[in-house]
PDB file with one MODEL, atoms N, CA, C and O in Angstrom:
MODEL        1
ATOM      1  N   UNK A   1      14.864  14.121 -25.892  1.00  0.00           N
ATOM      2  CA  UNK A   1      15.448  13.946 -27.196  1.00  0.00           C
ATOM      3  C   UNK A   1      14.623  14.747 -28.193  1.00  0.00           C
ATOM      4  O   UNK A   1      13.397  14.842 -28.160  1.00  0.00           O
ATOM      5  N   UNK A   2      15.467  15.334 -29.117  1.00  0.00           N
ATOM      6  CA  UNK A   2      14.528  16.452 -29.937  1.00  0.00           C
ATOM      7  C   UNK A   2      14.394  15.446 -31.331  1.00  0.00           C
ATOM      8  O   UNK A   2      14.954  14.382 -31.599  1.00  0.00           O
ATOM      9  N   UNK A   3      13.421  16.252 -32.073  1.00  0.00           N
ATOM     10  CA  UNK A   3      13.124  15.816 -33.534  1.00  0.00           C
ATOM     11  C   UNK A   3      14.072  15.714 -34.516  1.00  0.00           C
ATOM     12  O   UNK A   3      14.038  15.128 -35.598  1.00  0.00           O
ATOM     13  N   UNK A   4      14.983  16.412 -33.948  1.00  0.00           N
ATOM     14  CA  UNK A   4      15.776  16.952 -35.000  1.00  0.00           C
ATOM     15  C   UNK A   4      16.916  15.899 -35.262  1.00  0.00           C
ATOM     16  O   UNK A   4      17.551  15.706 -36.299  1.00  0.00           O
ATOM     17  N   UNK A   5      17.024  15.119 -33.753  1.00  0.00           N
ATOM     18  CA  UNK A   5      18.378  13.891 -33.465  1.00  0.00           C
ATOM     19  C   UNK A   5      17.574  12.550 -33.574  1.00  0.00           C
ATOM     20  O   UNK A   5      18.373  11.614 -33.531  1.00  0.00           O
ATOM     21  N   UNK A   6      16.768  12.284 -33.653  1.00  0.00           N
ATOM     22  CA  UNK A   6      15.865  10.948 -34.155  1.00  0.00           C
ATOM     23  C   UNK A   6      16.843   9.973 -34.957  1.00  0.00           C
ATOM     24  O   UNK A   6      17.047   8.786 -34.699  1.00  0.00           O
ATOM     25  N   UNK A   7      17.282  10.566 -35.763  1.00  0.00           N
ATOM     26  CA  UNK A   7      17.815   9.924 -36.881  1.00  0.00           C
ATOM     27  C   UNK A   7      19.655   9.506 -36.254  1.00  0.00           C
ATOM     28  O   UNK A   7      20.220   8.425 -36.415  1.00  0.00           O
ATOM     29  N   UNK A   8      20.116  10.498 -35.690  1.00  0.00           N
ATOM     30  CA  UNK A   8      21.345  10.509 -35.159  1.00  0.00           C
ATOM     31  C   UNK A   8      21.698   9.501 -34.632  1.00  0.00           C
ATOM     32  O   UNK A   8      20.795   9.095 -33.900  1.00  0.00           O
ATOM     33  N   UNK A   9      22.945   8.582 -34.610  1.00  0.00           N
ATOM     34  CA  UNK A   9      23.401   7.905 -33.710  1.00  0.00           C
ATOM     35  C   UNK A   9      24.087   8.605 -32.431  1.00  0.00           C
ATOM     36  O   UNK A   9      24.887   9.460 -32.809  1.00  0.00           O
ATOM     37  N   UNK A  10      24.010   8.490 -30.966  1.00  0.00           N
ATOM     38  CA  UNK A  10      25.015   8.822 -30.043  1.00  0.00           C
ATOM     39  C   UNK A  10      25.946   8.249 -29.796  1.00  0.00           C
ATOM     40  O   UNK A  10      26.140   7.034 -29.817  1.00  0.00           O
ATOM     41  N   UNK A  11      26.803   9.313 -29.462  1.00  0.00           N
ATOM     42  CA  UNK A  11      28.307   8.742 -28.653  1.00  0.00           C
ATOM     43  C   UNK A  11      28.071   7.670 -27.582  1.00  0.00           C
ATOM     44  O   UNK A  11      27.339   7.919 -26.623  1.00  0.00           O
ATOM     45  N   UNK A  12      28.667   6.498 -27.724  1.00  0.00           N
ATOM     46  CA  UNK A  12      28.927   5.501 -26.072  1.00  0.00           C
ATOM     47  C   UNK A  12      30.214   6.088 -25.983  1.00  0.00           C
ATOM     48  O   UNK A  12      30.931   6.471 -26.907  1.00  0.00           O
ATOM     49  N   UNK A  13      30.471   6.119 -24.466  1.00  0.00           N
ATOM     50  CA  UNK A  13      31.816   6.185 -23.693  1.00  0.00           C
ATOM     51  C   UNK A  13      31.598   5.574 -22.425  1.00  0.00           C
ATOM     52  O   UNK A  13      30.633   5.350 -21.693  1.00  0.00           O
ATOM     53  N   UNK A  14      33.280   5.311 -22.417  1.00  0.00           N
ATOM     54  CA  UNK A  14      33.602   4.140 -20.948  1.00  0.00           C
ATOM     55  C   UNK A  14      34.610   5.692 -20.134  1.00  0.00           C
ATOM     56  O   UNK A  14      35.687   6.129 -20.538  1.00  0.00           O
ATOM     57  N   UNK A  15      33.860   6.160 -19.045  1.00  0.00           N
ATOM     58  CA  UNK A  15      34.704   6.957 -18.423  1.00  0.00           C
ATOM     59  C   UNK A  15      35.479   6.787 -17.363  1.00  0.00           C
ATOM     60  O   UNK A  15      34.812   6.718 -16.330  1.00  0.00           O
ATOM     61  N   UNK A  16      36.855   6.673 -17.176  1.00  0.00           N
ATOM     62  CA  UNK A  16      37.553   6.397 -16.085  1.00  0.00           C
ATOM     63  C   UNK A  16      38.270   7.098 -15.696  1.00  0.00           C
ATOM     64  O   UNK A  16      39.245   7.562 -16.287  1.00  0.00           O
ATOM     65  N   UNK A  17      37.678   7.445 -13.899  1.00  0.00           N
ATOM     66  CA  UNK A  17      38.452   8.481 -13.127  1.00  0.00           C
ATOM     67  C   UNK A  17      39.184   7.981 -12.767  1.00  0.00           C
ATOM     68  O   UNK A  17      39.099   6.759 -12.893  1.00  0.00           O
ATOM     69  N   UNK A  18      40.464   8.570 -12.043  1.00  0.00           N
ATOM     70  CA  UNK A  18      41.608   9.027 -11.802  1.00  0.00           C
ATOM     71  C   UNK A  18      42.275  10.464 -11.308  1.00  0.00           C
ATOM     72  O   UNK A  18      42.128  11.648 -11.610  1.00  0.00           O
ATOM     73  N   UNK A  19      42.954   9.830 -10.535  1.00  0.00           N
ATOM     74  CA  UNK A  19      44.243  11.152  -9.708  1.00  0.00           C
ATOM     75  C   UNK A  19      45.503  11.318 -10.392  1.00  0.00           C
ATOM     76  O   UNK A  19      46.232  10.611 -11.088  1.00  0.00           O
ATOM     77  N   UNK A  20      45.504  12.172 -10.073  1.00  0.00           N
ATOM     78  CA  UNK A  20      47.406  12.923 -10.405  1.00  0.00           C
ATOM     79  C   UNK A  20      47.720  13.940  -9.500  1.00  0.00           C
ATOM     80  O   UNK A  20      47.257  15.065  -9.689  1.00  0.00           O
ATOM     81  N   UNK A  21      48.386  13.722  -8.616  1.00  0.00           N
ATOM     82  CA  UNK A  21      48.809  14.609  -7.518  1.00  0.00           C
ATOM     83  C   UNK A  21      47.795  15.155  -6.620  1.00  0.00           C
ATOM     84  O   UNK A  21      48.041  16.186  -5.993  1.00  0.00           O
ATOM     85  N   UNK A  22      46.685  14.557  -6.504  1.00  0.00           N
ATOM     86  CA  UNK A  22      45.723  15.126  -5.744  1.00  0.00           C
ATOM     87  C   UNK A  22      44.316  15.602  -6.973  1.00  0.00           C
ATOM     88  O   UNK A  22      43.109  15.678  -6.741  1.00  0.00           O
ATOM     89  N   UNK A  23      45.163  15.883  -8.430  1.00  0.00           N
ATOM     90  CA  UNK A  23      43.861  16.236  -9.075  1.00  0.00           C
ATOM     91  C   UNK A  23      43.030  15.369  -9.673  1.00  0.00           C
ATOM     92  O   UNK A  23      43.477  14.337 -10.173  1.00  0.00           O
ATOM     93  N   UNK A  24      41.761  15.663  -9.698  1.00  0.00           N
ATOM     94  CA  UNK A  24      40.808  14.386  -9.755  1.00  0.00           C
ATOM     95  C   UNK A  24      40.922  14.599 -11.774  1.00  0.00           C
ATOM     96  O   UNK A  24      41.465  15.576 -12.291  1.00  0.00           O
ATOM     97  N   UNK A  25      40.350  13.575 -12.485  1.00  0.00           N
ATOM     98  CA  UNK A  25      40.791  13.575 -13.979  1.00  0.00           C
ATOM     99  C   UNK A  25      39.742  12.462 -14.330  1.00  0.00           C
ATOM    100  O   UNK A  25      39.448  11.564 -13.541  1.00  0.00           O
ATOM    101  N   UNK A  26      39.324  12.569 -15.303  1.00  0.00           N
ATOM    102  CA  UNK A  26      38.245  11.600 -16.345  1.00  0.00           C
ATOM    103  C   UNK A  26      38.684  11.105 -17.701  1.00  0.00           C
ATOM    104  O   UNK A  26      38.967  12.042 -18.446  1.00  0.00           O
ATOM    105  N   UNK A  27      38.791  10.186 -18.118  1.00  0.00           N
ATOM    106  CA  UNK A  27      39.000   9.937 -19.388  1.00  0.00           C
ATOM    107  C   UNK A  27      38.344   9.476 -20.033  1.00  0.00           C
ATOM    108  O   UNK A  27      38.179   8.271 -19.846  1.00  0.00           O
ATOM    109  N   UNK A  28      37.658  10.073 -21.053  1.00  0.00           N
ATOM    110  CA  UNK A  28      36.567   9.654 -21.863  1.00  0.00           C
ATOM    111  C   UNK A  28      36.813   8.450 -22.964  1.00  0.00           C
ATOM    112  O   UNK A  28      37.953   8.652 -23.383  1.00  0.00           O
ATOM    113  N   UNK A  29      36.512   7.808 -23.330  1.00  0.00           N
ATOM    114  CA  UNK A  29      36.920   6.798 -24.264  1.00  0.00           C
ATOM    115  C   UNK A  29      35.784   6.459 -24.855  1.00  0.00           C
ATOM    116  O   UNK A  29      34.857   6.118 -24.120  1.00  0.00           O
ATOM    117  N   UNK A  30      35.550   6.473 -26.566  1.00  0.00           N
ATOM    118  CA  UNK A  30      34.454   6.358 -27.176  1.00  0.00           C
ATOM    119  C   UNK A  30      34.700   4.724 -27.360  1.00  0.00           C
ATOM    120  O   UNK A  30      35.831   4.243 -27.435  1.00  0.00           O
ATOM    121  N   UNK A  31      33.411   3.897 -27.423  1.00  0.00           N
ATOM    122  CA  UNK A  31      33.554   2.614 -26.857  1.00  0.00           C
ATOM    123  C   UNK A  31      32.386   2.025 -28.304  1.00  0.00           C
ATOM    124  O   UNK A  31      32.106   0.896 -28.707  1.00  0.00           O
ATOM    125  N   UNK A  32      32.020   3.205 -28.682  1.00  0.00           N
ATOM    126  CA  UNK A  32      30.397   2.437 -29.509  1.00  0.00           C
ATOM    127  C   UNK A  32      29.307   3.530 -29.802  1.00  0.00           C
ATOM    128  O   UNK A  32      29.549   4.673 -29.412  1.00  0.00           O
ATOM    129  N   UNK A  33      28.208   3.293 -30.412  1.00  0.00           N
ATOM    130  CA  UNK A  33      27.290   4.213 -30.767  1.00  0.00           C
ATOM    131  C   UNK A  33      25.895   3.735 -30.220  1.00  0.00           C
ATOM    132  O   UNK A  33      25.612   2.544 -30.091  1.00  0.00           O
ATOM    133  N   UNK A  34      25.196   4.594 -29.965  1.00  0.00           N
ATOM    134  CA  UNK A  34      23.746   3.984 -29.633  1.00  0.00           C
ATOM    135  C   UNK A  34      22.532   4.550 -30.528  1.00  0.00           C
ATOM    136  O   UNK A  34      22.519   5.781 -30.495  1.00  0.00           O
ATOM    137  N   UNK A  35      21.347   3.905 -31.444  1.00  0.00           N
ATOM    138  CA  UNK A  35      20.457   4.481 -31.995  1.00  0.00           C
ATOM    139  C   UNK A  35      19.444   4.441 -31.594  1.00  0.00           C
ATOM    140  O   UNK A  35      19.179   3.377 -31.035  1.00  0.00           O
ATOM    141  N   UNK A  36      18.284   5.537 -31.626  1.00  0.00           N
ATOM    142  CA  UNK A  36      17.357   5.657 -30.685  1.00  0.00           C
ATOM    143  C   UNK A  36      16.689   4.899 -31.635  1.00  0.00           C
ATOM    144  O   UNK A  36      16.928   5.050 -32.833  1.00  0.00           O
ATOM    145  N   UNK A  37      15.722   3.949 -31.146  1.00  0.00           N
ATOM    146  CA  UNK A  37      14.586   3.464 -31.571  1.00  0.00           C
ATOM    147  C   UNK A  37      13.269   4.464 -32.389  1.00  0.00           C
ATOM    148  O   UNK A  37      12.900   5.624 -32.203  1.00  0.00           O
ATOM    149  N   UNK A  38      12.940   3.685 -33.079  1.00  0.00           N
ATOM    150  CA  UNK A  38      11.411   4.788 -33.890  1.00  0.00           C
ATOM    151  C   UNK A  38      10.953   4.669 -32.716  1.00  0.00           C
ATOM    152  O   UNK A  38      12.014   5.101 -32.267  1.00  0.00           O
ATOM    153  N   UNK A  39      10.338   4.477 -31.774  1.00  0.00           N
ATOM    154  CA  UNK A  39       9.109   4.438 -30.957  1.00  0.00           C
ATOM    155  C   UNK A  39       9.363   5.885 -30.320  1.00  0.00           C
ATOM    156  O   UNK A  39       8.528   6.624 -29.799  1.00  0.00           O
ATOM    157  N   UNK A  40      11.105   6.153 -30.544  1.00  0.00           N
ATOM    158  CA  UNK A  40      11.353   7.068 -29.078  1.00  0.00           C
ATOM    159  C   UNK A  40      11.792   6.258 -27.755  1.00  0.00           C
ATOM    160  O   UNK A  40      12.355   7.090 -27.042  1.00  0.00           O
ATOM    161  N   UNK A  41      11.789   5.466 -27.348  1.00  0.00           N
ATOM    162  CA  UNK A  41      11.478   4.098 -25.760  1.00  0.00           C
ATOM    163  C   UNK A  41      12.561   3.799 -25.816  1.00  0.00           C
ATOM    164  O   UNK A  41      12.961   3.124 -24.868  1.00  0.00           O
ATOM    165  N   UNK A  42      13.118   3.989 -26.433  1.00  0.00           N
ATOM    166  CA  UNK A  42      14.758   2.894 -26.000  1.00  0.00           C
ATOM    167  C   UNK A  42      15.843   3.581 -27.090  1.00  0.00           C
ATOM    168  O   UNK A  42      15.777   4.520 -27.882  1.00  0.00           O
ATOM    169  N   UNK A  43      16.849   2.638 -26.715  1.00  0.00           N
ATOM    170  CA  UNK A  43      18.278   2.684 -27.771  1.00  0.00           C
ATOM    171  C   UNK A  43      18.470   1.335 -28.306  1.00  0.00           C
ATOM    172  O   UNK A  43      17.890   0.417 -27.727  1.00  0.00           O
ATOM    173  N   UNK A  44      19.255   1.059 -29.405  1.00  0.00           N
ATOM    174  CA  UNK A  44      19.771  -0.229 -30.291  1.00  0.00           C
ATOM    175  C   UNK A  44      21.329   0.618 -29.668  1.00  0.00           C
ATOM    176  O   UNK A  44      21.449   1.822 -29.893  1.00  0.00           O
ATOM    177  N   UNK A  45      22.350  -0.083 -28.959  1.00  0.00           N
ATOM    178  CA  UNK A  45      23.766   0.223 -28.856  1.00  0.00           C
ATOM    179  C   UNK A  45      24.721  -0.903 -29.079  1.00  0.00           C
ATOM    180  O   UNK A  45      24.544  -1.996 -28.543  1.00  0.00           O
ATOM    181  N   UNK A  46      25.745  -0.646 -29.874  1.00  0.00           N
ATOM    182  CA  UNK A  46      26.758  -1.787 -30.279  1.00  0.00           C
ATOM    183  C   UNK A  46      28.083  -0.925 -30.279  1.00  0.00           C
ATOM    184  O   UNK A  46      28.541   0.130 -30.718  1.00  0.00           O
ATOM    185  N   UNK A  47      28.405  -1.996 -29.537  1.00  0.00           N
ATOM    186  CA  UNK A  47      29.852  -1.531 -28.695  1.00  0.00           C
ATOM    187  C   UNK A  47      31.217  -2.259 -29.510  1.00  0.00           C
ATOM    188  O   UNK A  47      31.003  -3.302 -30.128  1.00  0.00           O
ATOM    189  N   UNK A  48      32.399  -1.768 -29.492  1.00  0.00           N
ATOM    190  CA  UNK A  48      33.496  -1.877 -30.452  1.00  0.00           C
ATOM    191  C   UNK A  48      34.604  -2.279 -29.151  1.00  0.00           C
ATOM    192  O   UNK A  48      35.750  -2.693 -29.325  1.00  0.00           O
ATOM    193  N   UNK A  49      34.012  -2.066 -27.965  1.00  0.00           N
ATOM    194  CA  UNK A  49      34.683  -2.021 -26.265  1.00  0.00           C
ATOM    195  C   UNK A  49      34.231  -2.453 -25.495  1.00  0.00           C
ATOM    196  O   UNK A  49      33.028  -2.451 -25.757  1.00  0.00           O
ATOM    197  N   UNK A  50      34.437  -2.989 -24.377  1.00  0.00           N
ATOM    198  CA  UNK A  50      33.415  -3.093 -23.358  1.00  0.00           C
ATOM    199  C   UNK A  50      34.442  -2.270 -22.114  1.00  0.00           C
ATOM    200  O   UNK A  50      35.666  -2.157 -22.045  1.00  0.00           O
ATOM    201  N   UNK A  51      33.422  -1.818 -21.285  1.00  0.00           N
ATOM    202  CA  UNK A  51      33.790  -0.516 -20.252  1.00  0.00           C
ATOM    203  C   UNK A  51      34.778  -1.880 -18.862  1.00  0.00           C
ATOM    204  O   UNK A  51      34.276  -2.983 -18.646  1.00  0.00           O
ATOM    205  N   UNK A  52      35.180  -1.745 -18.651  1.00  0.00           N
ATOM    206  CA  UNK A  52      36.253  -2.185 -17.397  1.00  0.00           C
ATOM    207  C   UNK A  52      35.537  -2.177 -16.127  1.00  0.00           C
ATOM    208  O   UNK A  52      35.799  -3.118 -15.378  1.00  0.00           O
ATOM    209  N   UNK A  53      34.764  -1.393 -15.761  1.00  0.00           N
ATOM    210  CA  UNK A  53      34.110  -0.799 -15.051  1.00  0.00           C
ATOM    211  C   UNK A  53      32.667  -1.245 -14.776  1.00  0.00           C
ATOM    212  O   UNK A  53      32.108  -1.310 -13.681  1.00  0.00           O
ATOM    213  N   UNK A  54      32.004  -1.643 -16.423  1.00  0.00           N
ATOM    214  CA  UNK A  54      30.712  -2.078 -16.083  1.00  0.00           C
ATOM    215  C   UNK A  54      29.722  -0.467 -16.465  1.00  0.00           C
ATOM    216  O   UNK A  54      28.493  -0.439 -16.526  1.00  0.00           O
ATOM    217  N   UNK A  55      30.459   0.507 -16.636  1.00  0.00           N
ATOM    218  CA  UNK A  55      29.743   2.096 -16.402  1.00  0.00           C
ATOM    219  C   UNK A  55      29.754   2.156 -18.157  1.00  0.00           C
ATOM    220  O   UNK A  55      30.493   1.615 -18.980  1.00  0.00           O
ATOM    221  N   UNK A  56      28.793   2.908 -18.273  1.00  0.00           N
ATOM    222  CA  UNK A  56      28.873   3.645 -19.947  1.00  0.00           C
ATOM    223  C   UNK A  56      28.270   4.546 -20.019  1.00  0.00           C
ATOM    224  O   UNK A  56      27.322   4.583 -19.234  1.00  0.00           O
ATOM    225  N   UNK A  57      28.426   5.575 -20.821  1.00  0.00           N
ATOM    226  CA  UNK A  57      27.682   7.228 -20.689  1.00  0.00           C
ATOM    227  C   UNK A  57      27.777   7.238 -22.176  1.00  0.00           C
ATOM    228  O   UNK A  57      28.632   6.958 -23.017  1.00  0.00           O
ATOM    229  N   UNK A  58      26.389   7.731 -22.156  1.00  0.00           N
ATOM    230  CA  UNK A  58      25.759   7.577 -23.996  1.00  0.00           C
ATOM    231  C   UNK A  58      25.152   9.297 -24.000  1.00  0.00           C
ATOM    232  O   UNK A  58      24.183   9.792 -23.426  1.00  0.00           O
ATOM    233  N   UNK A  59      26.308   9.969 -25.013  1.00  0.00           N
ATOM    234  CA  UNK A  59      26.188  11.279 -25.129  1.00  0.00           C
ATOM    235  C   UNK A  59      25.625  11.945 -26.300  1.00  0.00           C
ATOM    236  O   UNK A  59      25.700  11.283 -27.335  1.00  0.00           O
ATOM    237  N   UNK A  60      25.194  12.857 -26.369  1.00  0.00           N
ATOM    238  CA  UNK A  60      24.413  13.617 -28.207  1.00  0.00           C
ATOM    239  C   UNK A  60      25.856  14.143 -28.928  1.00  0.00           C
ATOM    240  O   UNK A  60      26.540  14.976 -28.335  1.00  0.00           O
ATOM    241  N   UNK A  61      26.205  13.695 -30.022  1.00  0.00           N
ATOM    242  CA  UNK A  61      27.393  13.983 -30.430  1.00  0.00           C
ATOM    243  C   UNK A  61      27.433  15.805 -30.193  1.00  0.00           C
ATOM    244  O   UNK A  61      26.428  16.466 -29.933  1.00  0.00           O
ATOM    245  N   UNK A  62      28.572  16.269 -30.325  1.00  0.00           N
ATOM    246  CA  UNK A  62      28.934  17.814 -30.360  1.00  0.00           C
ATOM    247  C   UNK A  62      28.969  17.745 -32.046  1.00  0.00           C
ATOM    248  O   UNK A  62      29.260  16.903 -32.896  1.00  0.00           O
ATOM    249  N   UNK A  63      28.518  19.079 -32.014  1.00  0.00           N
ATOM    250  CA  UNK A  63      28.314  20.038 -33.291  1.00  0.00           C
ATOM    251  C   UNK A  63      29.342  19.773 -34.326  1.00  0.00           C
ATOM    252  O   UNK A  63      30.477  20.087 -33.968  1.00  0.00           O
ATOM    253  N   UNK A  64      29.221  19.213 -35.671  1.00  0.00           N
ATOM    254  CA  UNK A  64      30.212  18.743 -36.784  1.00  0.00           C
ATOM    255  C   UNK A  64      30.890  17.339 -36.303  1.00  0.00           C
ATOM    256  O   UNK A  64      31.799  17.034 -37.075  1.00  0.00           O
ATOM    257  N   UNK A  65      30.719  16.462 -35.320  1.00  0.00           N
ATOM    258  CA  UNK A  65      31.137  15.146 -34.924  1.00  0.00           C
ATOM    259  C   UNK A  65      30.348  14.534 -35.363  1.00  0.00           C
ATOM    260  O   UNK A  65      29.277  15.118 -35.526  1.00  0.00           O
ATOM    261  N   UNK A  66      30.429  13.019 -35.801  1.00  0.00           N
ATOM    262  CA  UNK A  66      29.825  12.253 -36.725  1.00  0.00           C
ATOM    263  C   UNK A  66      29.921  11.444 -35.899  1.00  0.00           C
ATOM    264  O   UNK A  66      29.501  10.304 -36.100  1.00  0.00           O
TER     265      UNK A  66
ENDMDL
END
């Protein structure tokens, strides 16, 4: 994690694969945000979803996403 995202909240997502005719497919679903702790050591995350699955993938937002 850089200096620069300290302050940033990340993306949570609940991702669920899936087929369609043989092709494999992901669907991302934003579920919540996670904030990194001052220490650096951890995340604070609060969820608006909970994943179906039990799985969650906590991403660095893309460039101009809030």
């Amino acid at each position: 994690m850089s200096d620069t995202n300290n302050n940033r909240p990340f993306n949570v997502y609940s991702v669920r694969e899936y087929e369609i005719e043989g092709d494999k497919r992901s669907e991302w679903i934003r579920v919540g945000v996670a904030f990194p702790n001052r220490d650096g050591k951890g995340f604070n995350v609060q969820l608006t979803a909970l994943p179906l699955d039990g799985k969650l993938v906590i991403r660095e937002p893309k460039a101009g996403e809030e």
